[in-house]
C-alpha positions in Angstrom: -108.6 21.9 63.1 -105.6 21.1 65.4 -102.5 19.1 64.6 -104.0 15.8 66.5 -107.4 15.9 64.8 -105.8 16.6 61.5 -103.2 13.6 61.9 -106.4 11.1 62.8 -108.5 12.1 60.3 -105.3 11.7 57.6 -104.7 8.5 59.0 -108.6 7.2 58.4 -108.1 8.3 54.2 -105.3 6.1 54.1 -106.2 3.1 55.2 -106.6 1.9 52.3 -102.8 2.8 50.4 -101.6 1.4 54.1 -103.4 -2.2 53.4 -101.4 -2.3 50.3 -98.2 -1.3 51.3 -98.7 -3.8 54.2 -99.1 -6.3 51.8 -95.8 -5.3 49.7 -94.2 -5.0 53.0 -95.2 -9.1 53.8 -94.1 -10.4 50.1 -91.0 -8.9 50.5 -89.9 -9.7 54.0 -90.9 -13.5 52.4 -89.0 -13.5 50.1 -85.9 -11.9 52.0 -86.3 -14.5 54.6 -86.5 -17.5 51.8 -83.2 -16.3 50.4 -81.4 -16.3 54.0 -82.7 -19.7 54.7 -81.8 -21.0 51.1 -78.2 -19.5 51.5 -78.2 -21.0 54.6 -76.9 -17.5 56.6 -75.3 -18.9 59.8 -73.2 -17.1 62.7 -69.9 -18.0 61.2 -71.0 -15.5 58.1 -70.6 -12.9 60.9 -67.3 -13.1 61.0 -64.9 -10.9 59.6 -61.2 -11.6 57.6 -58.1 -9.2 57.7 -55.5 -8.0 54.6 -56.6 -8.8 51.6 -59.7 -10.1 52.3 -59.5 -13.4 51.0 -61.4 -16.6 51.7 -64.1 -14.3 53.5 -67.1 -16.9 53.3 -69.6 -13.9 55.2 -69.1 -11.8 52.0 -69.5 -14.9 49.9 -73.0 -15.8 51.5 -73.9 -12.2 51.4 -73.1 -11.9 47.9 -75.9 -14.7 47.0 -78.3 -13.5 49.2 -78.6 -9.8 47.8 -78.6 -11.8 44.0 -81.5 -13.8 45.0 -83.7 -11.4 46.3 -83.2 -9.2 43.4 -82.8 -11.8 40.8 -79.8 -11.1 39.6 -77.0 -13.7 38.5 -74.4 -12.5 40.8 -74.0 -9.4 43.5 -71.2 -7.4 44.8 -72.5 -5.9 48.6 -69.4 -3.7 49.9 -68.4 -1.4 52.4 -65.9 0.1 50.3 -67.9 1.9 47.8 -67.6 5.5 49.6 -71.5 6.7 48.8 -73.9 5.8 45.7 -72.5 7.9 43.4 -69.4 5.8 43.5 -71.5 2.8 43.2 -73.1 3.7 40.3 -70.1 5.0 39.0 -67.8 2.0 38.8 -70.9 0.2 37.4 -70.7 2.9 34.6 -66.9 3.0 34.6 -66.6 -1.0 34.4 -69.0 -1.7 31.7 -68.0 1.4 29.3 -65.1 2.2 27.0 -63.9 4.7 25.2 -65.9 4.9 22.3 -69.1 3.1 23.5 -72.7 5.3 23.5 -74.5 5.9 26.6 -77.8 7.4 27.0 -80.0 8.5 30.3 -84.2 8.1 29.1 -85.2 10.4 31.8 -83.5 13.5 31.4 -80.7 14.8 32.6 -79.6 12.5 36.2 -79.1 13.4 39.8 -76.7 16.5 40.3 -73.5 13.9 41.6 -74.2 12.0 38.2 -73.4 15.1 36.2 -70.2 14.8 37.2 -69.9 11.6 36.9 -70.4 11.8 33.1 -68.9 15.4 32.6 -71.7 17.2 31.8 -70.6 20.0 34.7 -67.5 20.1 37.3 -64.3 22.2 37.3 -61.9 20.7 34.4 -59.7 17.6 36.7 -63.3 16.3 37.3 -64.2 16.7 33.3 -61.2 14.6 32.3 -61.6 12.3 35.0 -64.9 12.1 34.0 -66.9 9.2 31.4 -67.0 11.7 28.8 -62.9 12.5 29.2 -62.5 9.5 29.1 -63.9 9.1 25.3 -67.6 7.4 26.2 -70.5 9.1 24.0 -73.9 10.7 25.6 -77.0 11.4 24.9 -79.9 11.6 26.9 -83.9 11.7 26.0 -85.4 14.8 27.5 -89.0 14.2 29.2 -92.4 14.7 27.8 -93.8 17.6 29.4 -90.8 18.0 32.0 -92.4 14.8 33.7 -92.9 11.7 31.6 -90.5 8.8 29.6 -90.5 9.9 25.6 -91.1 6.2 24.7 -90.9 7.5 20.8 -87.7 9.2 20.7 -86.3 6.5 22.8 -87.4 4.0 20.0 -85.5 6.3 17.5 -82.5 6.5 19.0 -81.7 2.9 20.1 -79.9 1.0 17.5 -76.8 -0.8 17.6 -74.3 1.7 18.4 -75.4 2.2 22.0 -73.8 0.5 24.5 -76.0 1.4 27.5 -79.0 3.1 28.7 -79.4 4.8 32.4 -82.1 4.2 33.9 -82.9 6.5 37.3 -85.4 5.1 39.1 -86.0 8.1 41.7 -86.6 11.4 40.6 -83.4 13.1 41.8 -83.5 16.7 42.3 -86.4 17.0 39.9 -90.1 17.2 40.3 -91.1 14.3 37.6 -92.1 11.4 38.6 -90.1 8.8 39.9 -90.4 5.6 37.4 -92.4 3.0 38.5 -91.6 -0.9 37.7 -94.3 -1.2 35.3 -92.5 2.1 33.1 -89.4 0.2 33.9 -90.3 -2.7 31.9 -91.5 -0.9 29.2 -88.7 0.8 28.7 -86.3 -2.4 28.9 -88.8 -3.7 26.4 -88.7 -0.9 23.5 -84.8 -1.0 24.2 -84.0 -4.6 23.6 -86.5 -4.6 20.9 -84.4 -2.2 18.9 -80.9 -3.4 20.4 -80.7 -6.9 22.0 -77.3 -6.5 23.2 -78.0 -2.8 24.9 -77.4 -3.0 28.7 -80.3 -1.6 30.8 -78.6 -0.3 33.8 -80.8 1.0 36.7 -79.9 3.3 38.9 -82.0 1.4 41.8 -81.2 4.2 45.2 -84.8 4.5 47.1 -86.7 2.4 45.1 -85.4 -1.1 47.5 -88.8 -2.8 48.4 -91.4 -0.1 47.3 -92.7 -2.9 45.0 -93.1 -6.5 44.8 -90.9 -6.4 42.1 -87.5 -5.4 41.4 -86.0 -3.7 37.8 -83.8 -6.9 37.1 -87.2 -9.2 37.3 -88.7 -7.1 34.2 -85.8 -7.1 31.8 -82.6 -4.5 33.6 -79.4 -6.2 33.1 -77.9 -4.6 35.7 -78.6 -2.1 38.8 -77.1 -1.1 41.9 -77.6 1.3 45.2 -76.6 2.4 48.8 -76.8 0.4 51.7 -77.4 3.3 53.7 -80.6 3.9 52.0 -83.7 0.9 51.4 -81.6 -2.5 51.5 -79.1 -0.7 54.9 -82.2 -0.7 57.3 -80.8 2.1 59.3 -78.3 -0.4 60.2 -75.6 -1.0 58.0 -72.8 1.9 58.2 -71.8 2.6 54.3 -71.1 1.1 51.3 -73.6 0.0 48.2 -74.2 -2.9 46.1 -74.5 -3.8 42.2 -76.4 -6.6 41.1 -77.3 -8.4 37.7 -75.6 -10.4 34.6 -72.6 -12.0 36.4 -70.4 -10.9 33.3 -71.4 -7.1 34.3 -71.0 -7.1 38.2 -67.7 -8.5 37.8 -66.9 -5.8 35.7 -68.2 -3.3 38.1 -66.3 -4.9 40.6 -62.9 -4.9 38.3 -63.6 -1.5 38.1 -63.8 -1.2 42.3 -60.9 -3.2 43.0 -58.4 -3.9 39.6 -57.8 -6.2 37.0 -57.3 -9.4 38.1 -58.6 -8.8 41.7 -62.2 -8.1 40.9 -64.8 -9.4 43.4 -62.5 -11.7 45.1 -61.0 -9.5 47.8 -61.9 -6.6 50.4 -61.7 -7.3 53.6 -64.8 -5.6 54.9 -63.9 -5.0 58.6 -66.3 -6.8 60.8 -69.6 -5.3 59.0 -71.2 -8.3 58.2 -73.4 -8.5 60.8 -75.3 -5.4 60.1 -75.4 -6.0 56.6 -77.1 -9.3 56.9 -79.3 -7.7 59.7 -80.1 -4.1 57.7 -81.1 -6.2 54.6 -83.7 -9.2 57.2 -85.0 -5.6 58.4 -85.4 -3.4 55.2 -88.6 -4.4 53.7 -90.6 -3.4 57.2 -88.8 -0.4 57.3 -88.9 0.9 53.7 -93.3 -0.4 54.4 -93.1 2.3 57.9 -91.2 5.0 55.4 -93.8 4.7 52.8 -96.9 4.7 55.0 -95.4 7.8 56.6 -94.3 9.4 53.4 -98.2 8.7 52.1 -99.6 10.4 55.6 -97.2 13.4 54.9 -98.8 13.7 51.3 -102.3 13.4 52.5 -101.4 16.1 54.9 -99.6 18.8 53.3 -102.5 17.9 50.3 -105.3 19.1 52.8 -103.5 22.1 53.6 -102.9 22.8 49.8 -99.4 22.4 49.5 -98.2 21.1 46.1 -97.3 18.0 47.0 -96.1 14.8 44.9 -96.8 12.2 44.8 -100.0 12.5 45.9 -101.2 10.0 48.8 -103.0 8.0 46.7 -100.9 7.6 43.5 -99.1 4.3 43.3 -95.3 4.7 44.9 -92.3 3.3 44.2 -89.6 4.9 46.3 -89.5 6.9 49.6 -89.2 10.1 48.6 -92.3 13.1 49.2 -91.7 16.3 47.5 -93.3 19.8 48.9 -93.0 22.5 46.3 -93.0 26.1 47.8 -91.5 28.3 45.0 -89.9 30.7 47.4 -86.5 29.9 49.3 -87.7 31.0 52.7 -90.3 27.9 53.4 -87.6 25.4 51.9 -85.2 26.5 54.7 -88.0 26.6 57.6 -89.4 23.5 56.5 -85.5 22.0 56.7 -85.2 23.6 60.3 -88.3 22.0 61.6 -87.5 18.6 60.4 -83.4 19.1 62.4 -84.8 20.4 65.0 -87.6 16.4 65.1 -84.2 14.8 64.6 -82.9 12.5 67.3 -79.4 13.4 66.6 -78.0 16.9 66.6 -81.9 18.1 67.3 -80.6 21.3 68.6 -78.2 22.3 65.3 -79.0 24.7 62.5 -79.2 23.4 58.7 -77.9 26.3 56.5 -77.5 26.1 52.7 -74.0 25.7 51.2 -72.0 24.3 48.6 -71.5 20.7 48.3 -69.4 18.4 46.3 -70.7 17.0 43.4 -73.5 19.9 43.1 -74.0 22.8 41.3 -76.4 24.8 43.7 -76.1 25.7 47.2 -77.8 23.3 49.2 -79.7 23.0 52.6 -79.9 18.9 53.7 -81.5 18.4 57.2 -80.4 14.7 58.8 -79.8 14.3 62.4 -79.5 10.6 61.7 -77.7 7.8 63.7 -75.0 7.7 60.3 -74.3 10.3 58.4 -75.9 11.0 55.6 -78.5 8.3 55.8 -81.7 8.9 54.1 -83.5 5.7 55.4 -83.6 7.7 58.1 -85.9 10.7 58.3 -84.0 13.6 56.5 -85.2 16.3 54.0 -83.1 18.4 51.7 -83.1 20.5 48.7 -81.1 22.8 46.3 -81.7 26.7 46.6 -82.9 26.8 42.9 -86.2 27.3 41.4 -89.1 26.0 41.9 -87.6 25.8 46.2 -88.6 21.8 46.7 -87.8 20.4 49.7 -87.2 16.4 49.4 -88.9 14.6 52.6 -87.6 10.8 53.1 -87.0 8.2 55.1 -87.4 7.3 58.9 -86.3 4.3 61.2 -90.3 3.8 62.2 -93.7 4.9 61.5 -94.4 7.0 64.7 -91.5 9.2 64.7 -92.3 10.5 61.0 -96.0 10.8 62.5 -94.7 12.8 65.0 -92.6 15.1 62.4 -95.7 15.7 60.4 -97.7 16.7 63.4 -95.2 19.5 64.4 -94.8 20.2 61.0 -98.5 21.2 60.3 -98.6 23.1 63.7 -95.3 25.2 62.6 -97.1 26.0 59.2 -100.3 27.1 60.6 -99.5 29.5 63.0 
């Protein structure tokens, strides 16, 4: 079968997963609209404020519109968190203390995160890290490599943990990622056993895959990239934290200083494409995910091990291709550079980054660096070699990436 004839007849056994993600895609543009026309987002919220950053009504406005949509009590959306890792970070950072307990339910996290909590780096980053700095860990290894141990998580919360992290995406791994409906469940059995215990999601990729969000099913607290889901392709860098106002403010404290908190940051004339990444998200994320579901059905056919699988339910952007074996991985990351509309004609080659433990190979010619709304793929050079697809600005040009792909891998 050629390329063409292989992309129609994907398309026709999806129709079905694409109905439902257009509906998604409609109940959340809804309700992002409802909360700009509630915080009554006008041109003057364009604006932008010099110095310290005071008085800045734009970030005030934006502030409220990111906690309604996500149904938190307060939000912090800023330019100046330098990737989500630092996000995520200074939520950690700002909410623990030395002697507090923190514990991840799904496994170890994301490579960066390691770091973060001091499970690996060189021995500046281990003091720096939460660990140095006197915070307890534990963390709940999955059933089967792949599913949420609700029993031992039962066991271990009681009232000397502080926190539990909650990554929604699958990272670097090849479990799944955790729906909204697991999500719940595990905010249930944890306040059930420890009322007081922060649920803390770790939201990147997961931005309007669902009708609902983690804080609407019992997280106290979450937060992500704007150059991921909530950016649109738009927004330039930063991330945002969300939740119990208490919380945020300490994330914020935690960004900023003492005393400074959320009320300054003069964030440089951005609030245009923050406001316009976020009206534009939910249609994107929908394009992403129908293309992400046509890539499945696709690599599926030609018996790839592929996850999820095109019609499981989804709740980020992310498509995983197993292929055991270096050599695809790095072909596979070629191809997609070379479908890129930025730096198409460059070479991805695996190396070291910071904040990971294995050489890896990212391919992302992408309007901002480093943005995986934008159609990307990337992997570490470890076993078992699984190259993470994700993102793109629209529908037709991941089509069009999946078409070449087949014809590269079936020559």
């Amino acid at each position: 079968m050629n390329a063409q004839d292989e992309i129609k007849q994907a398309e026709l056994a999806v129709k079905k997963q694409f109905d439902e993600i257009d509906e998604i895609r409609d109940y959340n543009q809804r309700k992002v609209l409802k909360a700009f026309v509630d915080n009554h987002v006008a041109p003057e919220h364009f604006y932008t404020v010099s110095g310290y950053g005071h008085d800045d009504l734009g970030r005030e406005v934006l502030d409220k519109v990111y906690a309604q949509i996500f149904c938190g009590e307060k939000a912090i959306v800023r330019t100046h968190f330098a990737t989500g890792t630092h996000t995520l970070a200074c939520a950690l950072f700002g909410n623990l203390h030395a002697g507090d307990k923190l514990i991840s339910v799904a496994g170890t996290p994301y490579d960066t995160m390691r770091e973060v909590i001091g499970l690996t780096g060189d021995e500046l980053s281990k003091k720096n890290s939460l660990i140095g700095n006197g915070i307890l860990y534990e963390e709940i290894p999955l059933l089967n490599g792949n599913d949420i141990d609700f029993d031992t998580l039962e066991k271990k919360i009681d009232d000397t943990v502080t926190m539990v992290t909650i990554q929604r995406s699958r990272g670097y791994d090849t479990r799944k990622s955790l729906t909204i409906d697991v999500i719940e469940r595990i905010c249930k059995t944890v306040k059930s056993k420890n009322p007081n215990c922060i649920c803390f999601v770790d939201n990147c990729y997961g931005e309007f895959a669902e009708k609902k969000e983690p804080l609407e099913v019992g997280a106290d607290l979450m937060g992500g990239s704007l150059i991921k889901n909530p950016g649109g392709g738009l927004v330039e860098c930063g991330g945002y934290i969300v939740g119990k106002s208490e919380l945020v403010e300490a994330s914020a404290i935690r960004l900023t200083a003492p005393g400074v908190g959320s009320e300054a940051g003069a964030m440089l004339n951005q609030h245009r494409l923050i406001f316009q990444g976020l009206f534009m998200a939910p249609s994107i994320v929908a394009d992403v995910i129908k293309g992400m579901t046509l890539a499945a059905k696709v690599f599926e056919d030609m018996g790839f091990i592929s996850s999820p699988k095109y019609d499981d339910k989804r709740t980020d952007i992310i498509q995983i291709i197993t292929f055991n074996a270096p050599e695809p991985l790095i072909e596979f990351c070629k191809t997609v550079q070379s479908l890129s509309p930025v730096n198409g004609y460059v070479t991805p080659v695996p190396e070291l980054i910071p904040g990971y433990q294995d050489d890896v190979i990212m391919a992302g010619g992408t309007f901002i660096e480093g943005s995986t709304i934008e159609l990307s793929a990337d992997g570490p050079i470890r076993p078992p070699y699984a190259v993470y697809l994700q993102g793109g600005l629209n529908y037709a040009h991941i089509k069009i990436a999946v078409e070449e792909i087949y014809k590269k891998l079936n020559k």
